[in-house]
N, C-alpha and C positions, 0 to 999 in steps of 0.2 A: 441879780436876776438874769443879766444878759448871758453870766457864766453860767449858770446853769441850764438855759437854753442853748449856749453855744456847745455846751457837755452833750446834751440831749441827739443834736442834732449829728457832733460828731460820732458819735456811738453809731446811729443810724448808719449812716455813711461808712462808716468801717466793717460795720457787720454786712451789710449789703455785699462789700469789694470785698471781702474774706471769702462769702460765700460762693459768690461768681466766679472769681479766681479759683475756685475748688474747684465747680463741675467744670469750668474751661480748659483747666491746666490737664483734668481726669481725660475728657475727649479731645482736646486740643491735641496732645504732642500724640494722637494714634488718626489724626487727620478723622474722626469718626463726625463729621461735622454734621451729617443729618441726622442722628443719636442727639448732638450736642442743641441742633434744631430742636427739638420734639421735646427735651427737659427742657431749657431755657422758656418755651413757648408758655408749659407747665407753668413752673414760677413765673411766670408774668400775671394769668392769668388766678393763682392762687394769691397773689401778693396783695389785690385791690388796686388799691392809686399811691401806692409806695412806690414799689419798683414800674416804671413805665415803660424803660426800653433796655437794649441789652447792643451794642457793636462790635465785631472781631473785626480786627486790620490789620492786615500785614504790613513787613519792616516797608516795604514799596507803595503803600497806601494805597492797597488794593481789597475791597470789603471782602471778608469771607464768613460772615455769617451776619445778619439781620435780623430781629426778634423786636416784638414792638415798634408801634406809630412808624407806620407807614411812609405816612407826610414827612418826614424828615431825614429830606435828601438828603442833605449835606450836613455834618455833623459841625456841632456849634464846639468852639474853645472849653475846654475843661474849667471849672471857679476851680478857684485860687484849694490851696487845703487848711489855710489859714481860718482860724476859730469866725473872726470877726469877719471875713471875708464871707464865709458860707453864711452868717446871720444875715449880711445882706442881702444876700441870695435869694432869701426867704421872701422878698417882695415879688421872686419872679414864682412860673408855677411850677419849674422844674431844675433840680442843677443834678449839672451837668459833670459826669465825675469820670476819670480814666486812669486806670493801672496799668505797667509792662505787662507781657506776658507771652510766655515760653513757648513759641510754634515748632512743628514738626522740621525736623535738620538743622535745630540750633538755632533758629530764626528768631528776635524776639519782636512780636510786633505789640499792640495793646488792645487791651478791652474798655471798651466805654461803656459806661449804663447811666441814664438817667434816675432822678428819684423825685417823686412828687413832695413838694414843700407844705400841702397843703394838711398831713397828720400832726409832722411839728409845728406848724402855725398855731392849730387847735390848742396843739401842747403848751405852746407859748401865750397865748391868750389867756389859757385857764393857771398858769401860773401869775401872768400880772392880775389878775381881777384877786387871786389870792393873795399877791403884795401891798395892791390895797388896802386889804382888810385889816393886814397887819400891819399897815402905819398907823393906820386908826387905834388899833390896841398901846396899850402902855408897854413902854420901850422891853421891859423884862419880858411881857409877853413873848412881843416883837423878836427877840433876841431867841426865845426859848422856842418859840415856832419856826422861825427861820433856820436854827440849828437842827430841829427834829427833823422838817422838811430837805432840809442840806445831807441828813443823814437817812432818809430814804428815798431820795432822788440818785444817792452815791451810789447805795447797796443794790437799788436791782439796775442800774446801771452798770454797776461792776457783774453782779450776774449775767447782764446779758453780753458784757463781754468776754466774758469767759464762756459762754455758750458760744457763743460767734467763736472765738477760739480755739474749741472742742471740734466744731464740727469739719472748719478749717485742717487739723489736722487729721480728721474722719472717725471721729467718734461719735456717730452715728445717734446713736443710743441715747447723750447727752440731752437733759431736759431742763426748762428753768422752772421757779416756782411763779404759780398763775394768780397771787396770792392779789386782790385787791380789784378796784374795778374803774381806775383811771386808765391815761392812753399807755403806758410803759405796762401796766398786766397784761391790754389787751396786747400791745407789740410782744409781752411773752407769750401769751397763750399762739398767737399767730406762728410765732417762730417754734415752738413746739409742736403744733402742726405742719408748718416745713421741715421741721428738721423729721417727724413721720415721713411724710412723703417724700422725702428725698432717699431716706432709709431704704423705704421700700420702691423707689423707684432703680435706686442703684443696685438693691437685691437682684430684682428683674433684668436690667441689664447685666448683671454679673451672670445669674444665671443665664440669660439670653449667649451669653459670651463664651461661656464655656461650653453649651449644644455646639455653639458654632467651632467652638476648637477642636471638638468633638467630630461634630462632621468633617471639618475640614483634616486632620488626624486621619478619619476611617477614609475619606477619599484618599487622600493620600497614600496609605495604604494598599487600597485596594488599586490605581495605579501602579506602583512599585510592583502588585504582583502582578497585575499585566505586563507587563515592563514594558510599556506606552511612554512617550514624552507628550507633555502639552503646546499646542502652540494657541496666541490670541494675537489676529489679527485686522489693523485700527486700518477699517477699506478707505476712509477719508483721506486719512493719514497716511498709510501705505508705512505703518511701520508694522513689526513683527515683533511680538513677545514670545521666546521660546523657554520652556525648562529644560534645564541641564542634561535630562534625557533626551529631550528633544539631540539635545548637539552630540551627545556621543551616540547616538542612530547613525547620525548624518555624520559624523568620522570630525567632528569639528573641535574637537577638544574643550576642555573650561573655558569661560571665556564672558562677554558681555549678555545678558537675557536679551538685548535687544539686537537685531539683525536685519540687515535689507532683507525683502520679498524678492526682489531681484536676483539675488545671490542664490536664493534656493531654488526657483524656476531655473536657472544658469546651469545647475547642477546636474538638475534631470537629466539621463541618456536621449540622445534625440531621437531616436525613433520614440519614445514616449512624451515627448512634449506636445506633439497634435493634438493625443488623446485626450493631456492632462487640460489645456489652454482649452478643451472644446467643453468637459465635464466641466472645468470651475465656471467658465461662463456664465453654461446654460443654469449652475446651481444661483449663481448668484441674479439669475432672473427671474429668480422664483421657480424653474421648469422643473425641478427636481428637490425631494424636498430633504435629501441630503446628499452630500458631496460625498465619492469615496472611489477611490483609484488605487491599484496595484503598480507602481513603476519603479523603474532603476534609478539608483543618484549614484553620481560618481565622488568616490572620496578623494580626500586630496593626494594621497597615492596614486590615483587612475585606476582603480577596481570600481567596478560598478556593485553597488547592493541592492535584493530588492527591500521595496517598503513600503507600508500600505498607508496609507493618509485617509482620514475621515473630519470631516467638520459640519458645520450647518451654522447657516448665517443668522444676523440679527437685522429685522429689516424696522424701515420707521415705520411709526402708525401713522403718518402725515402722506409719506407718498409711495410706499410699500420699498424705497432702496437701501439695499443691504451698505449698512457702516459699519458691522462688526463682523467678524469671522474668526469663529474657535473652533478647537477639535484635538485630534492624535495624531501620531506616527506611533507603528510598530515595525520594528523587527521582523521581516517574513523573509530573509534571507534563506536561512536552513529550509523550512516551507518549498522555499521556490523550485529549492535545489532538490527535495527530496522529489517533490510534484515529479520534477524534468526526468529525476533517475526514472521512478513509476513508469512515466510515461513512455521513455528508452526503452525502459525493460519486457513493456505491450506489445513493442513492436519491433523492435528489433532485438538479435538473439546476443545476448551477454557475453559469448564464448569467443566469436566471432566476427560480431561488431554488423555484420550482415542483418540485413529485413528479415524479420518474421514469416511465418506461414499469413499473419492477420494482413501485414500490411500490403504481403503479395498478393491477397486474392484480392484487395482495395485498387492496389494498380494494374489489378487483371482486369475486374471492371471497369476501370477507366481505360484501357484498350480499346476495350468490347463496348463502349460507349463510342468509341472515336470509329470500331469498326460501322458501327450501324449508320452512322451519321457519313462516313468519309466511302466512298466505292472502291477508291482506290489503294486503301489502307489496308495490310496487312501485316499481322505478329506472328511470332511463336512464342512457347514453352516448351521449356526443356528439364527433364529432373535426370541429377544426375549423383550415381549413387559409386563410393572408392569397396570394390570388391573385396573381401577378406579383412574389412578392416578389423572384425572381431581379435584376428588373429593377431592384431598389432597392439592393442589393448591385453591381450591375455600372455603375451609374451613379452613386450617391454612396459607394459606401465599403462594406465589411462593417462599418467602427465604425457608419455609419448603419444598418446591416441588425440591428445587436447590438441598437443605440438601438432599433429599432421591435420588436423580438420583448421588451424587460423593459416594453416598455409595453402591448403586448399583455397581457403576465401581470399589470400591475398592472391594468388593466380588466379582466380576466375576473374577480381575486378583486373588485374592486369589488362588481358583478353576484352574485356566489355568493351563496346563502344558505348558513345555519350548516349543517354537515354535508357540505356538497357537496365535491368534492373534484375540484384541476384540477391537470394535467398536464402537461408540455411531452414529446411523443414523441419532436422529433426537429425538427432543421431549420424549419422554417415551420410545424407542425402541433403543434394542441393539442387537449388530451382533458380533457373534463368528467365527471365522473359527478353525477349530480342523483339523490341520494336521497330518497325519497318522492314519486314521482310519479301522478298521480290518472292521465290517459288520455295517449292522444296528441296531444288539445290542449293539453295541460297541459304538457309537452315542449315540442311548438311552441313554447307560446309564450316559455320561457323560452330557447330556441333564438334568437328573433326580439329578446328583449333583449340576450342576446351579440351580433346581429349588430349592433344598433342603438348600442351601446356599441364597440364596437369598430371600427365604422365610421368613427368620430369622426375627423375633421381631424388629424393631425400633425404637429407639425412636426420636420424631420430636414435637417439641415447646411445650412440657412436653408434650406429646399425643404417646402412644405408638400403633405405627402401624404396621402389618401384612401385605407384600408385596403380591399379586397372582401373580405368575411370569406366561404366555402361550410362549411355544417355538413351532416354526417352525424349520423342520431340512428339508437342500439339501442334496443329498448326491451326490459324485464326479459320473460321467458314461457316456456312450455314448451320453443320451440327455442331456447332457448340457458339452455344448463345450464354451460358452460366461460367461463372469464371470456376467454382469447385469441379464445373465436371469437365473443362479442360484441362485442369490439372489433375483431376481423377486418369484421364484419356493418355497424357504424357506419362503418368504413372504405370500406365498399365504396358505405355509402346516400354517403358522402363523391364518391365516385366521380361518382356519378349526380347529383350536384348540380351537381360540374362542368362536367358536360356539356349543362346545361339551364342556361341563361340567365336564362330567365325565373323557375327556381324553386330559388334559390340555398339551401333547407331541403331536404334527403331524409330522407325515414324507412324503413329499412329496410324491404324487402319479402324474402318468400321466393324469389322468382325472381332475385334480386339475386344472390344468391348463385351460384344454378344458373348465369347467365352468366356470373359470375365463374370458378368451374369451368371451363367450355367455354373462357374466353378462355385458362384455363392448360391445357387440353389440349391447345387449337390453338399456343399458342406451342411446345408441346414437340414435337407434329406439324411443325410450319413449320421447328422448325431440324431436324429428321428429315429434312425432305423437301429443305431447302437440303447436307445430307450426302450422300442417297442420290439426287440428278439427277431430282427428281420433277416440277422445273420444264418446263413445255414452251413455246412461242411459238405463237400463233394470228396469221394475216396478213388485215389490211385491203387492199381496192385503193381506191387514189384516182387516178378518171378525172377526164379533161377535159370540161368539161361540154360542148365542141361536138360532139364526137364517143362522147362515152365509151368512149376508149381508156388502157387500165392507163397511168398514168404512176408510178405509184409504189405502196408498200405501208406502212402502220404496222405493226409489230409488237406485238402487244397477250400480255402474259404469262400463262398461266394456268395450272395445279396440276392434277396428276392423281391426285388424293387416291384411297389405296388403299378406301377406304371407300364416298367419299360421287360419287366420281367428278370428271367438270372442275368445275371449279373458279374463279369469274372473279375480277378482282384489287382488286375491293370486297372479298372474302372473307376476306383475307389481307395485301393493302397495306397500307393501314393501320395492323395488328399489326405487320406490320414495321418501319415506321416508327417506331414506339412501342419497342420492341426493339434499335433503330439494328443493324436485319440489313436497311436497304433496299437499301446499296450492294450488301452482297456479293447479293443477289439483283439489281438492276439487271445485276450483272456478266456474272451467269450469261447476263441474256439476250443481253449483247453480244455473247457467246461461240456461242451456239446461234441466233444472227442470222448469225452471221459461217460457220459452220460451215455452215448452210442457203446463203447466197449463196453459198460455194463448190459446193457442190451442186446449186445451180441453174446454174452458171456450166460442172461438166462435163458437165450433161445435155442444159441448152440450147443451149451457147453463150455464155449473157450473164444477167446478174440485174435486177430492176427495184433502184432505189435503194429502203432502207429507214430508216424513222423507227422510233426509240426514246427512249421516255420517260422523264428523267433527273428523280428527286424533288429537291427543294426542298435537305432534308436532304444530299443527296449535295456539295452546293456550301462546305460546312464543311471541307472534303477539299484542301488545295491540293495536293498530287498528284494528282486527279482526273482533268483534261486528260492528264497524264502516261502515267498509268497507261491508259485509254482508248487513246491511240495507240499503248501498246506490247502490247495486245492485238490490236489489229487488227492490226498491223506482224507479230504472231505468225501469226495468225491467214491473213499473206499476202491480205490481200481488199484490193483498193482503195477508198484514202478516200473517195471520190467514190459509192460506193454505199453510204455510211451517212449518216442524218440524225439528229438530236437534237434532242428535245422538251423546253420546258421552258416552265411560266407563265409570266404576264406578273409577277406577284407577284416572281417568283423572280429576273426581272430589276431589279425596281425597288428592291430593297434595296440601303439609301443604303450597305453597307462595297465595292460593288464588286467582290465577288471574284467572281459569277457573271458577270459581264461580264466578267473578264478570263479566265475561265477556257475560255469559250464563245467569245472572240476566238482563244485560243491552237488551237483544236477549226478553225475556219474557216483557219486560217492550214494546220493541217494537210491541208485538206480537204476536210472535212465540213461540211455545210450544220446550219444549224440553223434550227428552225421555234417560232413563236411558238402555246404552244397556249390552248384556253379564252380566247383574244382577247377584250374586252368586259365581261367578271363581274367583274374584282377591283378592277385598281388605272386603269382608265381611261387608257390608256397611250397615247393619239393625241397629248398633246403634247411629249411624249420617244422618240419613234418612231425619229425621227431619232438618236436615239445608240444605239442597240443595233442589238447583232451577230447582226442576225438577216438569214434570207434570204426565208423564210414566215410568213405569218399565218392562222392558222386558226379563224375565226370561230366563238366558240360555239353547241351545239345549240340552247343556248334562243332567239336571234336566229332559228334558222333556223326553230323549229318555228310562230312567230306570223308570219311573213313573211306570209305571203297573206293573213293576218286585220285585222295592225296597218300603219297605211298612215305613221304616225310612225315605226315600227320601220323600214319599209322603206327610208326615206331616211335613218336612222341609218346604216342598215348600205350604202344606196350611197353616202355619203358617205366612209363608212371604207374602201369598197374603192378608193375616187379616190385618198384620200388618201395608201393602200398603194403603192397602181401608181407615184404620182407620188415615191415615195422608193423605187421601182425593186421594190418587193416583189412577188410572186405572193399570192394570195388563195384558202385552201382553205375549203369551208363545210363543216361538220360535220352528222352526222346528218341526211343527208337522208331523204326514207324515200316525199316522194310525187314525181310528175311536178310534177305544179304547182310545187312548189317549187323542183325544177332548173331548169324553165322560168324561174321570175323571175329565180330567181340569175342565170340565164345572162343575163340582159337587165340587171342592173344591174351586170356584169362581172366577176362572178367567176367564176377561172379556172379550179377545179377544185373536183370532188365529192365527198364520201365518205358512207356512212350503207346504212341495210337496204336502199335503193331498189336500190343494185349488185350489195350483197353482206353477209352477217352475216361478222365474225372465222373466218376454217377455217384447218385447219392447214396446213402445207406443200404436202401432199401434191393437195388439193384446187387451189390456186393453180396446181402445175405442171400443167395440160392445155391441150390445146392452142387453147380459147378463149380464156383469159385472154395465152396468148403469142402469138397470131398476128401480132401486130405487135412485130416484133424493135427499134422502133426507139425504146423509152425512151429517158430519161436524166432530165437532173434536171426538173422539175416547174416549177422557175423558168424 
């Protein structure tokens, strides 16, 4: 009888220390000890007054887990595991039972659990009241009962250790049979219930475990594509957990996860250590409610990187202070570096290396701040622009045009004193400011050391070149309070330097301006007047000097400004030309020549031939001839009653195209006449190749004729030498008798000038003294 309650009880006890040992060993060696809490608790509570208590200890006899009765601090000596030893046991209400068991890092410490004594008590009471009965029976009985009862106290004894054995190795599934209704069915039906909820609790945690892999997996992830490192650090503790990314950010190589916080503030550039020390502070007082900084760390080579760090703290719920701090680094290296190019490239010129136009009108205002504020303070500005430099571009190279603008800027800073501050605007032009300037001597003359440095000899793709520097200077004053229209001002004294030869320094004046003005209201006027047909044509007659009969007319353009009235074509050429609006003005008057000879041609009969003046500019055009013949071709007028004027300059340019273009004009037809003969390019020994049919002497030859007796065989010689290359000879501005008188003696053939007639318009030309001789033609 005692062996079969000592059997009873050890089964108990073994299947209890199978099962605990299972879920301990499951969360034990992954340290998951509040998982291991929360099941353990479980089984306490589903067991009844079997399982009472549950202790984890480590190898140091330090508790790491607690489950069940409270009240028992201090753990009692394990019973013996001996049969007879546990039956005694039986008198207390609990024994007390301990196995090794396998902790995280190889550690083996033990698991205790108690078990209440008081099921197998029961067990054992209802078996002796049964031993009783069967002494009382007859011994066969006796014998025959004791054997049946030996042999179903064996069998689900052995079932339920093979169940406790099953689930030990995690056979979940495993069930006993529930077959009867003493305490060993009820301990099976119980234990088939555990061994359910254990099924399904380890489900749930399985499942629980792999979301979490899961997540942890996609975090992961999704880090790596950031390419962030993490760092977690213990405020208490002041230790630092970094990942691997973490350390190759920060140039530190593989190494330990853990790292002083010292070592990485140490790192920081110091000019960013203020900022950083003052941000984590105020985050870690709550003042912000996350952390995050841009700064440099120096790698252990000595380059600095940047890197942006974000974190946010963990504070208590007891007295709001931060013990924990996690967060990122990233990578913002390339970032920083591009930001910095961007930001170079806004404001100062990439060519050059010199300030912008932006940054220079920034420290133009800050001048002009210090002028209003200071009495005694005075600046200038200076734009200053390398003359011709086109031609250094179209003849050796733009890399040679590049070469001569970084060496311009390295002479100018040469030249600078400290403060001053120099610019590249733009293409060929550069801007100085000179702060602190005494008068407009004092400008001058630091104006006259830019020029004189920057003058200097070049060399550029073996070609050594001489720069012409023109400078504009502002100077600081009452009118100029904005810094664009100071530099507007110096641009414009720019202007006026240009155009003076002799005085390559301008300093702004106030009338500078005022014509400046004027020039932009007339260019806005002139293409006004080029939309709305405000052009008109005025006609010259050019008589024969024997007779002085009309042989021909110039047509001279001129503007019927609604304001200022006519208008002659100094007023306005020019601008246009500057503008490159000369063609389409030239055009117009092709067309209001052509429209007047037909006009003249239903009124009279017949028209004289007419000259028109074609500019310089217009010859850039290789449609030009083209285009000219298919207006006239429109216009129905015959070629033969149009001529075309053009310099000698304009012929003598070595690309040809005005020769070919004014050969193509002859072959259609039209004569063309050589004007201003004598002033430019001396054109008597290439006479002979150009497409010309007239030559028309200039006014200043004709106006010293009767005074200079050297002039007068200049200009008979040139008319011999006309005739004898088949040309006609027209003199210009005539204006006395005297003067037609010699012309006509030293043979030239025709006149023009005030003696005949001033420019009138159409209307004046058709009467009947200028037509009384119907029998023009051409002048040649």
């Amino acid at each position: 009888m005692d062996d079969a309650t000592n059997a009873s009880l050890k089964t108990v006890v073994e299947q209890n220390a199978i099962m605990l040992h299972t879920v301990a060993t499951a969360y034990g060696e992954r340290g998951d000890y509040s998982v291991l809490q929360d099941t353990l608790g479980e089984l306490l509570s589903e067991a009844g007054e079997g399982l009472v208590y549950v202790r984890i200890v480590s190898a140091d006899k330090h508790l790491l887990l607690s489950a069940g009765m409270p009240e028992l601090v201090t753990l009692p000596p394990p019973d013996t595991a001996d049969p007879s030893g546990l039956t005694e046991a039986l008198d207390r209400k609990v024994i007390h039972v301990r196995r090794p068991l396998l902790l995280p890092g190889n550690e083996v410490g033990f698991l205790q659990f108690g078990v209440s004594a008081s099921v197998l008590g029961a067990a054992r009471q209802a078996i002796l009241k049964q031993g009783a009965l069967i002494a009382a029976s007859e011994i066969f009985l006796t014998f025959f009962l004791l054997s049946g009862i030996g042999y179903f106290l064996t069998r689900n004894l052995a079932a339920l250790l093979k169940g406790s054995r099953a689930i030990a190795e995690g056979r979940l599934d495993h069930r006993l049979p529930e077959t009867g209704n003493d305490e060993l069915a009820q301990l099976s039906r119980d234990f088939n219930i555990m061994a359910r909820k254990l099924n399904d609790r380890i489900g749930d945690l399985q499942h629980t475990a792999a979301a979490l892999r899961e997540s942890e997996q996609r975090y992961e992830l999704a880090m790596n594509g950031a390419n962030d490192g993490l760092w977690d650090w213990d405020v208490t503790e002041d230790t630092l957990y970094v990942a691997p990314r973490f350390r190759e950010i920060c140039g530190l190589g593989p190494g330990n996860d853990h790292i002083e916080s010292r070592s990485v503030v140490e790192s920081i550039h110091a000019d960013d250590q203020p900022l950083y020390r003052q941000k984590l502070v105020e985050h870690l007082k709550g003042a912000t409610p996350q952390f995050m900084i841009e700064h440099r760390i120096r790698w252990p080579d000595g380059t600095h990187r940047w890197v942006l760090v974000r974190g946010v703290a963990q504070r208590s719920e007891e007295d709001g202070r931060a013990f924990r701090m996690a967060g990122s680094i990233s990578d913002i290296h390339q970032r920083k570096l591009a930001e910095e190019r961007l930001m170079r490239d806004a404001l100062y010129d990439s060519l050059t290396g010199l300030t912008n136009r932006g940054l220079l009108l920034a420290h133009l205002k800050s001048a002009l701040g210090q002028v209003r504020r200071r009495d005694d303070f005075r600046f200038a500005v200076m734009v200053l622009k390398i003359e011709r430099f086109r031609l250094v571009n179209d003849s050796l190279g733009h890399a040679s045009g590049d070469h001569l603008l970084r060496i311009t800027a390295e002479r100018i800073r040469k030249v600078l004193r400290e403060g001053d501050v120099a610019a590249r605007l733009g293409g060929d032009q550069f801007a100085v400011l000179l702060n602190s300037v005494l008068d407009d001597d004092d400008a001058h003359q630091l104006a006259d050391r830019l020029r004189t440095e920057l003058g200097k000899p070049a060399s550029l793709a073996g070609q050594t070149v001489y720069p012409d520097i023109r400078v504009g200077i502002a100077l600081s004053g009452a009118m100029h309070l904005e810094a664009e229209a100071m530099l507007r001002d110096a641009d414009n004294a720019l202007n006026e330097a240009r155009k003076d030869s002799d005085h390559p320094i301008s300093l702004f004046q106030a009338d500078m301006h005022v014509r400046t003005m004027q020039n932009l209201q007339r260019e806005a006027e002139l293409r006004e007047a080029l939309q709305k047909g405000q052009l008109a044509v005025h006609f010259q007659p050019i008589v024969r000097l024997g007779d002085r009969q009309l042989r021909s007319l110039e047509a001279l353009v001129r503007w019927n400004h609604p304001v200022e009235g006519v208008l002659g074509p100094y007023h306005f050429v020019p601008l246009a030309e500057q503008l490159d609006l000369v063609h389409m003005l030239c055009m117009q008057v092709v067309r209001l020549v052509c429209a007047q000879i037909k006009n003249w041609e239903t009124q009279n009969g017949g028209s004289p031939p007419v000259s028109i003046n074609l500019s310089a500019r217009q010859f850039a055009r290789r449609d030009l001839a083209a285009e000219i013949i298919a207006t006239v071709q429109q216009m129905d007028v015959a070629p033969g009653n149009l001529c075309f004027e053009v310099t000698e300059s304009t012929l003598a340019n070595p690309d040809g195209r005005a020769t070919e273009i004014l050969s193509e004009l002859r072959q259609a037809g039209m004569s063309v006449y050589i004007d201003d003969f004598g002033t430019g390019f001396s054109a008597l020994s290439y006479l002979h190749t150009m497409p010309c049919d007239v030559i028309k002497l200039d006014g200043s030859f004709v106006r010293s004729i009767t005074e200079d007796e050297r002039l007068r065989a200049i200009v008979g010689r040139s008319i011999e030498l006309a005739h004898d290359l088949g040309m006609t000879v027209v003199a210009e501005c005539i204006e006395t008798e005297e003067q037609a008188l010699l012309l006509h003696e030293l043979g030239c053939d025709f006149g023009q000038g005030y003696l005949y007639s001033r420019p009138v318009p159409a209307e004046n030309i058709s009467d009947g003294l200028l037509f009384a001789d119907a029998g023009w033609g051409h002048i040649q």
